[in-house]
C-alpha positions in Angstrom: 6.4 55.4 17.3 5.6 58.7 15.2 9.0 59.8 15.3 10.2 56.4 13.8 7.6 56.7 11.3 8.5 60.5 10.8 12.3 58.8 10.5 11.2 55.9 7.9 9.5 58.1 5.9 12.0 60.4 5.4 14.4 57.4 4.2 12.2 55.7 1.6 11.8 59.8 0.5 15.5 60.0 0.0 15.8 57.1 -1.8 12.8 58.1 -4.3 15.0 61.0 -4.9 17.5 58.6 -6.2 15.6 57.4 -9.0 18.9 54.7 -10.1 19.1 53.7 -6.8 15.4 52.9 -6.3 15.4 51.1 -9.5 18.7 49.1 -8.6 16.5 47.5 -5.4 13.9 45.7 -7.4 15.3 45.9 -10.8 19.2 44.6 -10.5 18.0 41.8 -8.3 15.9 40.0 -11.5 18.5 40.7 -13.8 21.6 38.9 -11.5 19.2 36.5 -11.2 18.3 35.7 -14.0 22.2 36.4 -15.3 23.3 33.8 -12.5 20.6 31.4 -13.0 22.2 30.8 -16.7 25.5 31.0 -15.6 26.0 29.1 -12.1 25.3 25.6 -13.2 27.9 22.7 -13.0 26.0 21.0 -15.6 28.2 20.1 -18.8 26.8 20.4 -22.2 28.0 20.1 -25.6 31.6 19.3 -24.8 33.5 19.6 -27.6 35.4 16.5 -28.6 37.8 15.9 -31.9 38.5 12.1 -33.0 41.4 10.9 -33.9 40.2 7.9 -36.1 42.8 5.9 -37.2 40.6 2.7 -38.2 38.3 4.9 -40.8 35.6 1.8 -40.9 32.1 1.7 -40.5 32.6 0.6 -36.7 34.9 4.1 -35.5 31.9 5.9 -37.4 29.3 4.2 -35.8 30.9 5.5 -32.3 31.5 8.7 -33.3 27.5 8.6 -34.3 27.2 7.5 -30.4 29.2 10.4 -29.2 27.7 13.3 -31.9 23.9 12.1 -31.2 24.5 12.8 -27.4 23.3 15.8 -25.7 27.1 16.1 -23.8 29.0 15.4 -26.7 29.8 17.6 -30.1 32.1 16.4 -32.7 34.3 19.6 -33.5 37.2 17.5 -35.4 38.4 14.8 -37.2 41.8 13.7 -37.8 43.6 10.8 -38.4 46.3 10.1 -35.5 46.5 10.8 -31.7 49.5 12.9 -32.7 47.5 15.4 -33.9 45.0 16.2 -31.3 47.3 18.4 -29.5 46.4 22.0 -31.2 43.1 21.0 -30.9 43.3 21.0 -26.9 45.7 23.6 -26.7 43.7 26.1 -27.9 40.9 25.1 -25.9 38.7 24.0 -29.3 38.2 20.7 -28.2 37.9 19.3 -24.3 38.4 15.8 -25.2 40.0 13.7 -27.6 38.7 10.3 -28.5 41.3 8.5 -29.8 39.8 5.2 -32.3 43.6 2.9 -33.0 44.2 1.3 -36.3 42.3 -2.4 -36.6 39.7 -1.4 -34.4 36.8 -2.7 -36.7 38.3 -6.0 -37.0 38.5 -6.3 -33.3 35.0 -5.4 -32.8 34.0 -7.9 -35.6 36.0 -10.6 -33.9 34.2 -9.8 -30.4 38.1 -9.1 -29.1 38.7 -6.4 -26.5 38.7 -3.1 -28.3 40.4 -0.1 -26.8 39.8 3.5 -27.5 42.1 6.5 -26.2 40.1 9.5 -24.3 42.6 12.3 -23.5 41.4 15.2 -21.5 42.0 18.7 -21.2 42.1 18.7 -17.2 42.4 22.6 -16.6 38.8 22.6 -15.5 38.9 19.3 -13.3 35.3 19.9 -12.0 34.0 20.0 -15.9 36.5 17.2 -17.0 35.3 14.6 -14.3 31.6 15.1 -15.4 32.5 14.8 -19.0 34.7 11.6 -18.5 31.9 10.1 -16.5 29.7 10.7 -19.4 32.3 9.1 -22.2 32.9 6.1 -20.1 29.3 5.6 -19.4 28.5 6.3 -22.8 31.4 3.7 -23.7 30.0 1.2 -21.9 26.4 1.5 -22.8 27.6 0.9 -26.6 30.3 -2.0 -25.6 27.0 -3.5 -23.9 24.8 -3.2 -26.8 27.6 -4.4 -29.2 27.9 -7.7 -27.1 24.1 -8.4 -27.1 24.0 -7.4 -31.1 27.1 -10.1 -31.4 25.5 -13.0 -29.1 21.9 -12.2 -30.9 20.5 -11.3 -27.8 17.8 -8.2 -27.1 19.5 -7.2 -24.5 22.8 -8.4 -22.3 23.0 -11.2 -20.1 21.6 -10.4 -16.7 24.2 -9.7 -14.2 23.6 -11.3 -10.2 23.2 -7.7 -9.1 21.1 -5.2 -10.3 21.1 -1.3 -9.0 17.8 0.5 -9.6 18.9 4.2 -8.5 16.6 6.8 -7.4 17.2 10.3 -7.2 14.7 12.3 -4.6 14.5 16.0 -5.1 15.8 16.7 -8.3 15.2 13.9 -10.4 16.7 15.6 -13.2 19.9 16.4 -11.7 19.9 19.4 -12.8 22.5 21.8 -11.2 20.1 24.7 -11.9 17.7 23.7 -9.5 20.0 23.7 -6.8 21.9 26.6 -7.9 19.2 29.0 -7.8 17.8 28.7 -4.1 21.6 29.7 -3.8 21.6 32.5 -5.4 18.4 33.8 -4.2 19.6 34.1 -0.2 23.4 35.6 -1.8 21.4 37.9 -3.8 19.8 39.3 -0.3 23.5 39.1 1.4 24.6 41.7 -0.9 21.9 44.2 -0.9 20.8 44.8 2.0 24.2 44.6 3.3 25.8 46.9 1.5 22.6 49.5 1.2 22.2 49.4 5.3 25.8 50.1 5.7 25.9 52.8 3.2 22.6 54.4 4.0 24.1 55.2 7.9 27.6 56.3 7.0 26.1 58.5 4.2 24.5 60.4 7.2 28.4 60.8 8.7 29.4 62.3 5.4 26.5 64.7 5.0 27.2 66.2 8.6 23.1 64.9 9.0 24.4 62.5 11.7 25.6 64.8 14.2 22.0 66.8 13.9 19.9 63.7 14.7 22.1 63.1 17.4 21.1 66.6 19.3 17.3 65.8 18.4 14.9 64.1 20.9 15.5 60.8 18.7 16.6 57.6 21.0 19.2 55.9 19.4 16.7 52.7 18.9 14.6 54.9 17.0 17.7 55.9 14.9 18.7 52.7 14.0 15.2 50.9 13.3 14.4 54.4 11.3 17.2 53.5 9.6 16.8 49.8 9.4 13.5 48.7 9.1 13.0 50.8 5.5 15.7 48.4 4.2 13.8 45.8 6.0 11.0 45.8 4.1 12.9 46.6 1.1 14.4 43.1 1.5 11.2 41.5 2.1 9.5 42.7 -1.0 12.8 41.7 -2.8 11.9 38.3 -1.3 8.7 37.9 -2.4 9.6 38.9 -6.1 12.8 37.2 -6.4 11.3 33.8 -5.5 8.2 34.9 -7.9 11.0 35.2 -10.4 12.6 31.5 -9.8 9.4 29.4 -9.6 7.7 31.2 -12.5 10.6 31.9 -15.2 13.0 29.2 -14.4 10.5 26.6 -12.9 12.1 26.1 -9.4 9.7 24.1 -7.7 8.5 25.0 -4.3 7.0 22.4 -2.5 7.7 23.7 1.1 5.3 26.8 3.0 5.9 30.1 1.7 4.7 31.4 4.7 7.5 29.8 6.3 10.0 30.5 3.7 9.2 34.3 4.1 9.3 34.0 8.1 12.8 33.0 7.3 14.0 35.4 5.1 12.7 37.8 7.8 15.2 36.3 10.0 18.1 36.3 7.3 17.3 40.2 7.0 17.9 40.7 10.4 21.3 39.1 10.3 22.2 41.1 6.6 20.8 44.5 8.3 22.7 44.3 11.6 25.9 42.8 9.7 25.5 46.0 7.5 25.0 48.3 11.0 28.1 46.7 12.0 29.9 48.3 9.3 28.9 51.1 9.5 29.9 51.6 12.8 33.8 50.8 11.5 33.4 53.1 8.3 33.7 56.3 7.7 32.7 57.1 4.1 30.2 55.0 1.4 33.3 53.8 -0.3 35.1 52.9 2.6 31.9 51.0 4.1 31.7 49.1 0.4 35.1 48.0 -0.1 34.6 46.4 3.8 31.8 44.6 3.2 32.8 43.2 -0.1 36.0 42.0 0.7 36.1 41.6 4.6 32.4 40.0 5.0 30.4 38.9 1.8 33.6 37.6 0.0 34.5 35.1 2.3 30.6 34.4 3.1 30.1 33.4 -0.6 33.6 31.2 -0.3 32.5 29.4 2.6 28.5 29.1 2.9 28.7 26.0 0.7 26.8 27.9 -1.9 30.1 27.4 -4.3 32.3 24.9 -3.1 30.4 21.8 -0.8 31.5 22.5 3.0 32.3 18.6 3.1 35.4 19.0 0.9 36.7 21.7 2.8 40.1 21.0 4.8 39.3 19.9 8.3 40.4 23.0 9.9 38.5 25.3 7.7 35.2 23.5 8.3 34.5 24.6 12.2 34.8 28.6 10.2 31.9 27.8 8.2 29.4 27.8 11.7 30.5 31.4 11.9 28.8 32.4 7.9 25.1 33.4 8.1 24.5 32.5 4.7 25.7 28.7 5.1 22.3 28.1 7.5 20.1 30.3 4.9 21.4 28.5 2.2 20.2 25.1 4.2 16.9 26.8 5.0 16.3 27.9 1.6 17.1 24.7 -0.5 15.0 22.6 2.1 11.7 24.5 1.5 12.2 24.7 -2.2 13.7 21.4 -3.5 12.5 19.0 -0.2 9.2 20.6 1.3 10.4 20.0 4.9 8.9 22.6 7.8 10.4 23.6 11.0 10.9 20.1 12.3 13.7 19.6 10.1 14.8 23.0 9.8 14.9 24.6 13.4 18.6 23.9 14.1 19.2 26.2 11.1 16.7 28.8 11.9 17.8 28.9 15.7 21.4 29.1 14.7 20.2 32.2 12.2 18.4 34.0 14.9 21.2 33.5 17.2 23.5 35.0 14.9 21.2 37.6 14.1 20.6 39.0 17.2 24.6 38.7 18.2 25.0 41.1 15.1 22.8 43.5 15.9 23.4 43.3 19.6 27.3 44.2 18.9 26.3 46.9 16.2 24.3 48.9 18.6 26.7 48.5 21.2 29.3 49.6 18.6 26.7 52.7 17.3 26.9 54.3 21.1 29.2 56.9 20.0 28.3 57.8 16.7 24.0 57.2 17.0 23.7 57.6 20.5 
């Protein structure tokens, strides 16, 4: 126990003596997270729309009010014909084109069946299917209204079904809310990933290796002197990270922390002995970098579910996803914050993590015979 003490201590002093690097482990995760918990939402805000209003009455302005006095909606445009909404889209000024024909106020008037034109910029489908949804429901909502103003009714005529929708968990919707969990366990992916693999083959390059090896050392003392610095590195990240998210942007968390941090204990095992691994098949920092980046996290972030949902994945892709760490974090993480649930939802995921952890580490020290032994 002293000389893995002796062995920790002498790695937290090397990275003091790196005062950028010690300030990247607390510093850069707040400001990715805060960076990504702007930037990774799927909500859609303030689409930009220009009208083509061919009818110029009082009726194509009053929708146009509908559509400018929505939160998803701003007006960037008017012309007068579909013809010329093309620039407009082209150069990415406007997503959507609302398209109001000539006589459209007389139809209204008349209670006739009005139609209106919404062309699309589909580049972004994801975006473009959200926004539509909100037009047409928007649409709708107005043709309702416009039918109960015409029959002088308060409201429309019941229909023989009526769906009363609730949402559990994130009432809101919001995409933040379920974004951020997310980010929190890729945020821990990547640094204690890459700084575990790094720290070891930095040892290889500075010839240091090869005099640890001759020392009295065992090689478990090695690798947990080596290890368990980063180890509790990653727990404090863990504790202010999720500090961060419920405090700044409001995540709630209405599971255990106790149990979240037991967790992320477990998570660190996997990230730590996934980063020993690599080290064992690098030879120098940048080497060990590129490998984990584009070899191991890369594909981790692509096929956790954290980015695209596992469900939409082809069939033969989906079995792959059993093999990603991050895809039973990601479960474990969302479920404490957003649903409260404990172990007895939960253990599948957290067995499947600690299997997977201690297969990692297992095949890393197996792998480190040669070089740590």
């Amino acid at each position: 126990m002293r000389r893995l003490r002796h062995l920790m201590r002498k790695e937290l002093l090397e990275l003091r003596q790196d005062p950028k690097l010690f300030g990247i482990l607390f510093v850069a995760p707040l400001i990715q997270l805060t960076f990504l918990g702007y930037a990774a939402t799927t909500d859609v805000k303030n689409v930009p729309v220009v009208v083509a209003d061919a009818d110029r009455s009082a009726a194509s302005r009053e929708l146009m009010e509908r559509f400018e006095g929505s939160p998803y909606f701003t007006i960037v445009g008017i012309v007068t014909s579909v013809n010329d909404v093309d620039p407009w889209l082209e150069r990415g000024t406007a997503w959507i084109a609302l398209g109001i024909p000539a006589g459209y106020h007389e139809r209204v008037g008349a209670a006739a069946p009005a139609v209106v034109q919404v062309i699309a910029d589909g580049t972004d489908a994801n975006s473009t299917n959200l926004a539509l949804g909100y037009a047409q429901n928007l649409v709708a909502g107005y043709s309702q209204e416009l039918a109960a103003r015409q029959a002088d009714l308060a409201a429309p005529s019941p229909t023989p079904i009526e769906a009363r929708v609730r949402v559990w968990f994130n009432p809101r919707l919001e995409s933040r809310i379920f974004m951020i969990p997310g980010v929190v366990a890729m945020l821990l992916l990547v640094i204690t990933t890459n700084l575990s693999s790094m720290a070891i083959v930095r040892e290889k390059e500075l010839g240091t290796l090869e005099q640890l090896n001759v020392t009295p050392i065992t090689r478990w003392e090695l690798i947990g002197g080596k290890l368990l610095p980063y180890g509790i590195i990653g727990v404090i990240d863990v504790i202010v990270v999720t500090a961060f998210a419920v405090l700044w942007f409001k995540i709630p968390l209405l599971g255990s922390p106790v149990l979240l941090l037991a967790t992320s204990i477990i998570y660190l095992m996997t990230t730590l002995g996934l980063g020993l691994f690599i080290s064992t098949i690098s030879d120098t920092q940048q080497q060990a970098m590129m490998t984990a980046t584009f070899f191991f996290l890369t594909p981790m972030l692509y096929l956790s579910g954290f980015i695209f949902p596992i469900e939409n994945m082809p069939a033969l892709i989906q079995p792959l996803t059993y093999l990603i760490p991050l895809r039973y974090f990601i479960i474990i993480v969302r479920g404490i914050f957003l649903k409260g649930v404990g172990v007895s939802v939960l253990w599948p995921q957290i067995l499947s993590l600690t299997v997977w952890g201690l297969a990692i580490l297992t095949l890393a020290v197996a792998r480190s015979r040669k070089t740590l032994g």
